[in-house]
N, C-alpha and C positions, 0 to 999 in steps of 0.2 A: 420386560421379564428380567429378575434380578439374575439369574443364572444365565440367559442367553451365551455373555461372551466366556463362560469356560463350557460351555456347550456346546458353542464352535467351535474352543481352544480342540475340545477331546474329539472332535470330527477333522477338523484341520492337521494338527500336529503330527498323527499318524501317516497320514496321506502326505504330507511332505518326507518324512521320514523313508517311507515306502517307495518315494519316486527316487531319491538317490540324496536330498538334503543332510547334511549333518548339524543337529541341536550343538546351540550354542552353550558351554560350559559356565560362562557367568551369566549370560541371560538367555533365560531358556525359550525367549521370543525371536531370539536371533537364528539364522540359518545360513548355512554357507551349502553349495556344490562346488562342484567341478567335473571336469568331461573333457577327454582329449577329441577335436571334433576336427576332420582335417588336415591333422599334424598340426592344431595351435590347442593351447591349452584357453577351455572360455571356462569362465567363473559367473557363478549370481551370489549377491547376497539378499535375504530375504528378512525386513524388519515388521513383524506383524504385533497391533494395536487396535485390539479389540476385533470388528469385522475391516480392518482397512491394511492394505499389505504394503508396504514401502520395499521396492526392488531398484537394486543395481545390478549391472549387467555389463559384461566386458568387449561382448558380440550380440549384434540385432541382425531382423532381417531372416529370408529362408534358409531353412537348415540347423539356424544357432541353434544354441542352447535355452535361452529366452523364449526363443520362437515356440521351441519344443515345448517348457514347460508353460508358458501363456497357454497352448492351445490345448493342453491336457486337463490343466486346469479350468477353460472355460466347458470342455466336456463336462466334468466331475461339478460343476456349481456356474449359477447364473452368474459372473464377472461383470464390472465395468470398467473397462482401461480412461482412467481419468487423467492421461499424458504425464508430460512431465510437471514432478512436485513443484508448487511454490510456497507453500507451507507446510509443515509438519509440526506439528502439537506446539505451537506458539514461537518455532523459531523460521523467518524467514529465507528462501534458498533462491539464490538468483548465478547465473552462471553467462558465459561465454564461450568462446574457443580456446581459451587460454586459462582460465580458473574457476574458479563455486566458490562462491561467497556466502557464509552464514550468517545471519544476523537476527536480533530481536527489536527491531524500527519499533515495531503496531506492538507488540507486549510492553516495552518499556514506556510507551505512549499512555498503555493502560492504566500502568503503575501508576504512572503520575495523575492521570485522572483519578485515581482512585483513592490513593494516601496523600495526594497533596492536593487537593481541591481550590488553594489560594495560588499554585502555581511554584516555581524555584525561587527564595528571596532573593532580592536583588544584592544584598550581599554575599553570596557564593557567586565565587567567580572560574568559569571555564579552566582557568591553569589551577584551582586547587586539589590536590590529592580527593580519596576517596573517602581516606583517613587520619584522622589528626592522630599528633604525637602522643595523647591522650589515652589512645581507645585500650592498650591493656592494661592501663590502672586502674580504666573505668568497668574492666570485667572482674579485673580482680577486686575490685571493689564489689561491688554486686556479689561475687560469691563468697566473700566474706560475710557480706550481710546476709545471706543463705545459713551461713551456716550459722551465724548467731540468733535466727530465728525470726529474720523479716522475712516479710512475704511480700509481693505484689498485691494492688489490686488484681481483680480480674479482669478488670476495663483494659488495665497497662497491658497483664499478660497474654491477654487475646489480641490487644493488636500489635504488639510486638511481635509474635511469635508468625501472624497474619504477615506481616511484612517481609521478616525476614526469611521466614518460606521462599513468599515471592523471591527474594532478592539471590535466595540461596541457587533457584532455579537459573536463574542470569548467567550467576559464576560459573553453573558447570556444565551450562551450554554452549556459549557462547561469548562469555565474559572473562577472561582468568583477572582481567586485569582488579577485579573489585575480591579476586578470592580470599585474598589475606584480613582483609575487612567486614566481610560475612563471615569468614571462618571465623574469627575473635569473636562475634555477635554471635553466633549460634551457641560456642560456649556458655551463653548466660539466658538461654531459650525459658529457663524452667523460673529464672529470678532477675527478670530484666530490673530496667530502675528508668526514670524519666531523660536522664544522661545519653543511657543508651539509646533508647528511644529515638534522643534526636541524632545519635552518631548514626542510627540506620536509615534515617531521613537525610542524611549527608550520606549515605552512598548511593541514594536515587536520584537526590540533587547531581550528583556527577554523570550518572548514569543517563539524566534526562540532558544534562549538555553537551553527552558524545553519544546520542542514542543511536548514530548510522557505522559505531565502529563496530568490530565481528571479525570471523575467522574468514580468512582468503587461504584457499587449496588451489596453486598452480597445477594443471592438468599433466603438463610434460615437464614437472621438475624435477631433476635424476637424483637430487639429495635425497636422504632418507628423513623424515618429520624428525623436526627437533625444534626446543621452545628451549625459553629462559625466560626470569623474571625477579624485578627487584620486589620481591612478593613484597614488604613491607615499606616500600615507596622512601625508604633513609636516602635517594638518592631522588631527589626532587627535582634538577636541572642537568641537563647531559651537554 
């Protein structure tokens, strides 16, 4: 049924709303509480996709808040507690005592099955960047040719745009490290050229030689999230 998941949406969303949830401002799929329960404050957050609801939770167990809302909800609708995640829509989540680790192993695995079917030539080698010194002349080139009135085939532009989808996906899950390099490659979505082509093929050739790197969250780190990045790789050896 083409309509099923905003049918749910408009059965769901209220009834979270009505239990004490607050809608998320940039995504209206996201959900936060809170509950003073015993003199600690416990928190959920609630990420829901399609019919599937992804929760975190700060207290389990009788009493919490968790507890409370699992069992209200399995009143109100047939549930399955399918434990704990180890996938979520194509990015892998593995954990311990000490951190969560994100990663995309099996989606990057994909890729390469699928846009590179001969496999990474044996000329790209593990220590190359993602991106050659190259890639913004090669877009500015490209949209110069836009604007003088080349076009793409449609062969090129379906699969460029196919790939770099994909690839675009990576950077903003899981990957920052390829961001600078999709980001340049997406500017030229509407008028790629065969150049590019291959420069998005060298950022999955990289991608498929460090396909087990990913974001590590230490569970008891008292720093507050902070990143940095030589976004355009000018610094090639440290």
């Amino acid at each position: 049924m083409a309509q099923a998941g905003r049918r749910w949406q408009r059965s769901l969303f209220p009834w979270l709303l009505q239990w004490g949830f607050t809608q998320c401002s940039t995504d209206p799929c996201g959900f936060t509480a809170q509950r003073e329960i015993n003199g600690s404050t416990q928190r959920l957050i609630i990420g829901c996709y399609v019919d599937d609801l992804f929760t975190l939770y700060s207290n389990d167990g009788a009493g919490s808040l968790y507890e409370s809302f699992t069992s209200d909800l399995a009143a109100r609708w047939n549930v399955e507690d399918e434990g704990p995640v180890s996938d979520l829509l194509n990015v892998d989540i593995s954990r311990d005592a000490d951190y969560v680790l994100l990663q995309q192993h099996k989606y990057i695995t994909h890729l390469v099955d699928t846009y590179l079917p001969d496999g990474v030539p044996a000329s790209f080698h593990k220590s190359q960047a993602p991106a050659s010194d190259e890639l913004p002349s090669l877009v500015e080139a490209a949209l110069a040719a836009k604007v003088n009135g080349s076009a793409p085939t449609p062969e090129l532009r379906s699969s460029y745009q196919s790939l770099v989808g994909a690839l675009l996906y990576c950077s903003t899950q899981t990957r920052p490290d390829v961001a600078y390099a999709v980001g340049m490659l997406c500017r030229a979505m509407s008028c790629p050229t065969p150049q590019l082509l291959d420069a998005a093929h060298r950022v999955l050739y990289y991608l498929s030689h460090h396909r087990h790197v990913g974001l590590r969250y230490a569970v008891a780190d008292p720093h507050p999230v902070a990143g940095f990045s030589d976004s355009d790789w000018a610094t090639r050896h440290s």
